[in-house]
N, C-alpha and C positions, 0 to 999 in steps of 0.2 A: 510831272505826268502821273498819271492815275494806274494804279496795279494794271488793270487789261484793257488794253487800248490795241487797236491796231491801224496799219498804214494802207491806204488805199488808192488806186488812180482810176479816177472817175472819169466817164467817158457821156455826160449829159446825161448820169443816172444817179444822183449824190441820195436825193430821195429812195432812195430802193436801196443802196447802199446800206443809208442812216437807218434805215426802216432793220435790215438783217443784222447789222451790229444791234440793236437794240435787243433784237427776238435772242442772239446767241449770248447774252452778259456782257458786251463791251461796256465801259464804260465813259471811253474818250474811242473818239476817230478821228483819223489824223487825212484830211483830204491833198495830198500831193497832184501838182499839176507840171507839165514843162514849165518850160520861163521861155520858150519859143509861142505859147499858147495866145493867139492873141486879144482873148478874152481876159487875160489872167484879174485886171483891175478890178471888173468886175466878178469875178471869180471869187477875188478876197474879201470884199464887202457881202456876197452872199452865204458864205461859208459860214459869218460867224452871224446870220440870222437863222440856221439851221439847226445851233442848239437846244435841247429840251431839257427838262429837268430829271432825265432819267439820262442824257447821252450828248455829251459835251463834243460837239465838232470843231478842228482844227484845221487854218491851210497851211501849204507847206507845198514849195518849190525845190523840184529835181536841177540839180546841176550837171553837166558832163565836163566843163572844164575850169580852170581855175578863173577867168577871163568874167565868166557869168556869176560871181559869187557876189560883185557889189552891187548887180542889179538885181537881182535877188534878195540881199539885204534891205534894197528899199522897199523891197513891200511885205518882207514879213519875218519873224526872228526865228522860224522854221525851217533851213535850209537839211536835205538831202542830197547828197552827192554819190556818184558812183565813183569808184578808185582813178584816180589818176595823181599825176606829181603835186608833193605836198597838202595833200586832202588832210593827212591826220595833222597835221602842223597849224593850217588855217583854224583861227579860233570862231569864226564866225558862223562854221559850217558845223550845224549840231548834231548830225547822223551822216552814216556812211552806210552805203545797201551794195550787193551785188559783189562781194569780195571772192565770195567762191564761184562765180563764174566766169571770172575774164579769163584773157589768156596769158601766161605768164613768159616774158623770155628768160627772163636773167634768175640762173638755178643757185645760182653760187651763194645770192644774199638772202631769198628768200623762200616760203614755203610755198607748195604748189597750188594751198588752201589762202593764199592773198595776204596772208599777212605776215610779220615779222615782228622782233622784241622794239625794233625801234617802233614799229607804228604804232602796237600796243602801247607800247609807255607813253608816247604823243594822247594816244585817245582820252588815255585815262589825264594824262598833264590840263589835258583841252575839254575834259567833260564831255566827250563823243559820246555817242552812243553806235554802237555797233548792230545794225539791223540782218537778220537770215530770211533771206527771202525762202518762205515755205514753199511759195505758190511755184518754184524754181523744181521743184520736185515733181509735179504734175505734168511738167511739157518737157519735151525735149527738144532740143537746141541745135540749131548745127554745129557747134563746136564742142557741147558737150550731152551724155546719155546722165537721166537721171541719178545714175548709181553713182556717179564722180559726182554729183554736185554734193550726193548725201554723203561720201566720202570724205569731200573736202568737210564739209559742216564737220563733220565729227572729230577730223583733226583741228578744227578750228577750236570747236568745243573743247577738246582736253587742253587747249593752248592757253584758252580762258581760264579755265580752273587753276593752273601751275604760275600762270606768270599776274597779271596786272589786275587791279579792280578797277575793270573796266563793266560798263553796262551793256547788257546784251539785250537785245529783244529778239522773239520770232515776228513777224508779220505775213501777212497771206501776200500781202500786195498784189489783193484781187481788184478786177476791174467789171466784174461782176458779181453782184451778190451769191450768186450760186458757187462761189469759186473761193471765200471766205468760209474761214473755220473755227470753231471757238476758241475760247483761249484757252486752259488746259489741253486739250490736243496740241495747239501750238506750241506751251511749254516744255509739253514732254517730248519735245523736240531735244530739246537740249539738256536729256535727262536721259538719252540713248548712251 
């Protein structure tokens, strides 16, 4: 993957999209879509006709459980997953997004910020990359106020630096161009 790239979920606006990643410096865009979509076929064949030589476009399907990951595998080597059992273990599944917003029950083994020494070391064992959704910061949630998710990030953050070399991105995972932000601002996310 290329230094500033970010992850997006397009909603029949890839073009306006591709168009703001290009004006802000990205360099690669990563187009995620469900795998319930059911255009997705055609989704992936058009994705990779959106390339320019300034802004390299990528698809890439959301999973929510372990069940969807080999149908997913067949159509592209970009999978995204949200947390659920054995996400960091599965080698097939290259990113992982939304750690610091679920809800946790069990306090005993883990951090309230989603992760743990065992998942990190799986990530880094498995070549994960570990995604922060920025754009998590701008809405709030029924389950959570923006100040906990920026909370968690930040215990997440110091968890990254002390324990595994694991890779970390910020991404906007904006679904509209106006809702994307450049990549230094993103960075220094994880520079708080």
């Amino acid at each position: 993957m290329s230094a500033h790239w970010d992850l997006v979920f397009p909603n029949g606006n890839e073009e306006r999209l591709l168009e703001m990643a290009e004006r802000l410096g990205f360099s690669e865009l990563m187009l995620c879509y469900e795998l319930k979509d059911p255009l997705l076929k055609e989704r992936a064949k058009e994705v990779a006709k959106l390339s320019t030589p300034k802004l390299k476009a990528t698809f890439a399907i959301l999973v929510t459980n372990q069940n969807d990951v080999a149908k997913a595998k067949q159509l592209t080597a970009n999978i995204i997953a949200t947390p659920f059992q054995g996400v960091f273990e599965d080698k097939r599944i290259t990113h992982v997004i939304g750690l610091e917003g679920g809800r946790r029950d069990d306090f005993l083994h883990h951090r309230n910020s989603g992760l743990t020494q065992v998942g990190l070391r799986e990530c880094a064992r498995t070549g994960k990359t570990i995604l922060v959704d920025a754009g998590a910061l701008l809405q709030e949630t029924q389950t959570h106020h923006p100040s906990v998710i920026l909370g968690r990030m930040m215990q997440n953050n110091d968890f990254y630096r002390k324990e595994y070399d694991v890779s970390v991105r910020v991404i906007s995972a904006a679904s509209e161009p106006l809702k994307m932000r450049a990549p230094r601002d993103m960075m220094d996310l994880l520079r708080l």
